[in-house]
N, C-alpha and C positions, 0 to 999 in steps of 0.2 A: 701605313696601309694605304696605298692606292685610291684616290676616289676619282679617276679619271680626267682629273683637272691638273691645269697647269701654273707656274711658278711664273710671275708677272716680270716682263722685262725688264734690266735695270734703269732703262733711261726713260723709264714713264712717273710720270709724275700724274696727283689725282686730283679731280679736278678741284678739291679743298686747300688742296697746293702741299699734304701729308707726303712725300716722298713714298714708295711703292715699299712694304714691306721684302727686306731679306731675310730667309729663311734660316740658310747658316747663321747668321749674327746672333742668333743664341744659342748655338752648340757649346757644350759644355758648361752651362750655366744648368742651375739643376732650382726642378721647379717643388712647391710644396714642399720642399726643408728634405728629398730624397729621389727623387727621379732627376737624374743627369742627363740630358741628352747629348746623344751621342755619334747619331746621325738624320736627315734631313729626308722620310718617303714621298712625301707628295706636298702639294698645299692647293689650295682653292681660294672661294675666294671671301672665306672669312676665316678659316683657321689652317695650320698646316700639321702635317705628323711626323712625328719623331719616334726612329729608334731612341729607347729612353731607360738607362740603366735603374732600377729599383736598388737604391744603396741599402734599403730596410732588407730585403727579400733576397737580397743578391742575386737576380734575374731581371732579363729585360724582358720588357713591355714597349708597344707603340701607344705614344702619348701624343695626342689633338691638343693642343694647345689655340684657342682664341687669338687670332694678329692682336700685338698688341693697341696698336690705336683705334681698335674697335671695343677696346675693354672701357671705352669712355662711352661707350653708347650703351644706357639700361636694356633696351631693347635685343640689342645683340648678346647680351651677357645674358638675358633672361632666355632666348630661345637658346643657347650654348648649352647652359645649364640644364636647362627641361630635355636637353637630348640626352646628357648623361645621362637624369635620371630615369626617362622613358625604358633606356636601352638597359638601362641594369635593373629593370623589373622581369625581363623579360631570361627566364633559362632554357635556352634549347641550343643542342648542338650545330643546328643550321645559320644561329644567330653570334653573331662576333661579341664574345661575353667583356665587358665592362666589369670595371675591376674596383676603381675609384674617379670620384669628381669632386673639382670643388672651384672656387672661386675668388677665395681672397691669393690676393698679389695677382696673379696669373691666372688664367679660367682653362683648363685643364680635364681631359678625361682620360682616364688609362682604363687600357686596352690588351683583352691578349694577342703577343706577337702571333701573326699572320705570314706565312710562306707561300707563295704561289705568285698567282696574277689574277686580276679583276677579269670579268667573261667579256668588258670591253675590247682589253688585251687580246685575249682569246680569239675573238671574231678578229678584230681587226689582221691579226697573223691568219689566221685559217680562211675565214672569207664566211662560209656553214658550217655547223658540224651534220654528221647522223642523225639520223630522229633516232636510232638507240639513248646516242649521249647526249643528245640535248634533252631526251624525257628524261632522263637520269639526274642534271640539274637543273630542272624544271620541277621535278618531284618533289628533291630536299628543297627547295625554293618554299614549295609551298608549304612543308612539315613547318619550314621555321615563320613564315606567314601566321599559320595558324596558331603558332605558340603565341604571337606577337597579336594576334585579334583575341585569343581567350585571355589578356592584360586589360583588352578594351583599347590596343595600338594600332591603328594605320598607316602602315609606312609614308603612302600617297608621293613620294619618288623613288620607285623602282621602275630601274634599269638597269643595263646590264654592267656599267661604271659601280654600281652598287650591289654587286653580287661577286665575293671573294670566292676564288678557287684555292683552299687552302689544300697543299701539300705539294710533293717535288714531284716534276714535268715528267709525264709516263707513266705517273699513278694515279687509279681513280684519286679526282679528290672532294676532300668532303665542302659541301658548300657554305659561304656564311655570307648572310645578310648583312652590312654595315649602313651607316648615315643615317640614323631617325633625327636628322634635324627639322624636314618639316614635316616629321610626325605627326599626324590628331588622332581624338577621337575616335572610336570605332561606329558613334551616333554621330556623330558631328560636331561634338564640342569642342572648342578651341580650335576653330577649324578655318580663319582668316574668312570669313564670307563674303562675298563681294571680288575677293581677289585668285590671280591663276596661279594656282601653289604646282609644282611641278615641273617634271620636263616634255616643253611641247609633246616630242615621238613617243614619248610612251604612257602621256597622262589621260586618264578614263573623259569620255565628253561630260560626264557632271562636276570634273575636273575643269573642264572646257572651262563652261561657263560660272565659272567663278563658286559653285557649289564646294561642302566640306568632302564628303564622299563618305563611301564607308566600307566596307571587307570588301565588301564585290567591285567597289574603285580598284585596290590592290588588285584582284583577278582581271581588269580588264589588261593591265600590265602585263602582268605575267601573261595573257593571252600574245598580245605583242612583243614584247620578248621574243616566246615561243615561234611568232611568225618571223623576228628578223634574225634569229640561230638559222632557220631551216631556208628564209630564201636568202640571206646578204645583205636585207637594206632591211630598214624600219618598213610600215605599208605606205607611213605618208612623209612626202619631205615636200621645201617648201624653200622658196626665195628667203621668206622671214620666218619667227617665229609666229607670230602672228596670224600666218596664212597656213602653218602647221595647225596651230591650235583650232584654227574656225573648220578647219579640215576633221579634227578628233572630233569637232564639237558633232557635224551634222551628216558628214560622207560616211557611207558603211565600209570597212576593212574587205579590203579585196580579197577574192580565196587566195589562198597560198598555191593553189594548182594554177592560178590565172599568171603567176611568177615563177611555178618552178612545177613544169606536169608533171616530170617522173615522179612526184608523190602520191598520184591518185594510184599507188602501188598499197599508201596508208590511209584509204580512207578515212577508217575510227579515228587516228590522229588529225588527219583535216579536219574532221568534224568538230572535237575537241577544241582545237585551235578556234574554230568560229565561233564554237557556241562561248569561250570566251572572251571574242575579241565585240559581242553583240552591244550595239550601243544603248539599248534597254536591260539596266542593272538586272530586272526578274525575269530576262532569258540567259543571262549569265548562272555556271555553275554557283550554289549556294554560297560555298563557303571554299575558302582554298583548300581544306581535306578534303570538297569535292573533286575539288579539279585534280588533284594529287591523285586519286580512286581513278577519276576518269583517263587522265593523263595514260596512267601504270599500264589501265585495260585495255587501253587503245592499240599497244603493243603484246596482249595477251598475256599482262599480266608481268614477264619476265622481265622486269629492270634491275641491274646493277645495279645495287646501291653499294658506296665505299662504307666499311668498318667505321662506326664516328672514333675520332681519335681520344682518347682521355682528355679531359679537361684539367688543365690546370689548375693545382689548390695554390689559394693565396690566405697566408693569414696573416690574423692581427700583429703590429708590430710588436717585436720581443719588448721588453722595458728593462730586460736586466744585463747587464756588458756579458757574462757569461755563451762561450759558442753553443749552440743546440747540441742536443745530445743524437748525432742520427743511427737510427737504426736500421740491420739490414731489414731488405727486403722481403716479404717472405716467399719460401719458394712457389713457384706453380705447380698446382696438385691438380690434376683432371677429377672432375664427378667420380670417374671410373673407379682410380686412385683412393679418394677421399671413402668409396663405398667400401670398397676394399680391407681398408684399413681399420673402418667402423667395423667393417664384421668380426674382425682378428681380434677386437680389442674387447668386444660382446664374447666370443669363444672362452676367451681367457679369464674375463669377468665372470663367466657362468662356471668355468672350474674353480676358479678359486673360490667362490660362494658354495659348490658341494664339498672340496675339499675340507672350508670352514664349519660347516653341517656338520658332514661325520667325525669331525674331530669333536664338536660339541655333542655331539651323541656319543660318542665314545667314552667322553666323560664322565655323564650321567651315569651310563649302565653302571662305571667301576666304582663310583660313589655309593657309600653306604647307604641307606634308609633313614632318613632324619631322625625318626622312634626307636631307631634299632640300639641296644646294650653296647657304651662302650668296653670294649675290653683292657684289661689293665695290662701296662707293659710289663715283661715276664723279670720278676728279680734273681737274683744271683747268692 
């Protein structure tokens, strides 16, 4: 899976004098005693992903795998860890579902496989999109947002390298949130204070200045987002990162019509977009169900949303050699169908319960009278 980051040269070396991790050089080596990996998506720059065969499940998974000589740093291994388990608290189909994690030998999260391309990808080939189809994953952004703050989660890096387009090129698709590695708190707990957690262009100003942040951090994101889909660039870039950041901390976000007029065709949407790109958390919308609500209305309400795709079932590993026993599927029966058939089966139920009546009335009447005289059979 994709997180916008790239696979470090070979001929660098660090400055601890560790040679630059190679990605391939553990293909085919299989982690946790069943996941094989099998091919090489992305890496960054503490772990990378693999296509990663599940020998248990007999299905592939993308598995985050920790660089190995960062498995010597507690530190690294503890926020690895804490990402697994953040992200598999959280169920919602907007959110990239986590499967398993763990730690010993190798630090490890699996993941389900993902199709498509991250919205980084996206902009960078397209340049904008629509405001139809950027409200449209802006929307589910925020559905999976809010599944992820009613955990008590804050992503506090969201951008658009962290927002998966899953499914094939030409169909709506549905979106999924990835990376809760620097996750916090939805109050601020465990929230690095003092330090600048995020990425300059899209991190809130209480982000800025070295604050935890909390849900409306996340909205102020997604507010920017929203403004670099619709005009092309983020609102602030900078020489350094540095001069981004003091830029989020204090400069107000430029309108989106000051970068691209034809949209004062969307006011409602302009507005949206400002109120939350506001660098005063309580004029930002409340919660990201708001902004999602506001987002929808903006456009009158009609956005496209994609079908969510079924989610993948994963279960417990078998413990016996025996293959599963699978069964078909069962057919698809419409409501229509299903009523249909309930009525036929009530019809037939109700005849054959009078049919059974009058048979037992029938018998009654031909029976004798308990007190009645038997009579003796006739002899010969």
């Amino acid at each position: 899976m994709p997180d916008g980051a790239v696979s470090l040269p070979v001929d660098v070396v660090g400055p601890d004098g560790v040679p630059p991790f190679q990605p391939d050089s553990l293909l085919g080596t299989v982690v946790a005693g069943r996941y094989r990996l099998s091919g090489h998506l992305a890496s960054g720059g503490m772990a990378a992903v693999y296509v990663a065969e599940d020998t248990l499940e007999r299905r592939e998974v993308a598995l985050k795998v920790l660089q190995p000589h960062l498995a010597r740093s507690e530190e690294a291994v503890r926020r690895f860890l804490c990402e697994g388990a953040i992200a598999g608290m959280i169920e919602h189909e907007n959110v990239v579902r986590v499967l398993d994690h763990g730690g010993e030998g190798t630090c490890f999260i699996a993941m389900e496989l993902l199709e498509g391309e991250t919205l980084f990808d996206r902009l960078r080939r397209e340049g904008t999109l629509q405001p139809a189809e950027a409200v449209s994953i802006l929307v589910q952004v925020c559905k999976g947002l809010e599944a992820a703050h009613r955990q008590g989660v804050v992503h506090r890096d969201l951008k658009p390298e962290n927002v998966f387009l899953h499914g094939r090129r030409g169909s709506s698709p549905v979106v999924k949130i990835v990376d809760f590695g620097v996750a916090g708190g939805a109050h601020g707990e465990g929230g690095d204070t003092g330090l600048v957690v995020g990425t300059p262009e899209y991190l809130s100003p209480e982000q800025a200045y070295g604050k935890a942040g909390d849900p409306r951090s996340d909205v102020y994101s997604v507010g920017v987002m929203a403004w670099r889909m619709l005009v092309g660039r983020p609102p602030f870039t900078g020489a350094s990162a540095d001069s981004v950041i003091r830029m989020q901390a204090r400069e107000p976000v430029p309108s989106i019509t000051s970068a691209r007029p034809d949209l004062v065709t969307h006011p409602e949407l302009v507005g949206v977009v400002a109120r939350a790109c506001a660098k005063n958390p309580s004029r930002r919308p409340a919660s990201a169900a708001a902004l999602g609500a506001e987002l929808a209305a903006s456009l009158g309400g009609a956005v496209a949303l994609p079908t969510p795709m079924p989610r993948p079932s994963f279960h417990a590993p078998r413990t016996g050699p025996a293959a599963p026993v699978l069964l078909p599927p069962p057919s698809a029966v419409s409501a229509a169908e299903r009523g249909q058939r309930l009525h036929v089966l009530a019809v037939v139920a109700l005849v054959i319960g009078l049919a059974v009546a009058g048979l037992a009335l029938g018998l009654h009447r031909s029976a004798p009278p308990p007190d009645a005289p038997r009579q003796a059979a006739p002899t010969r």
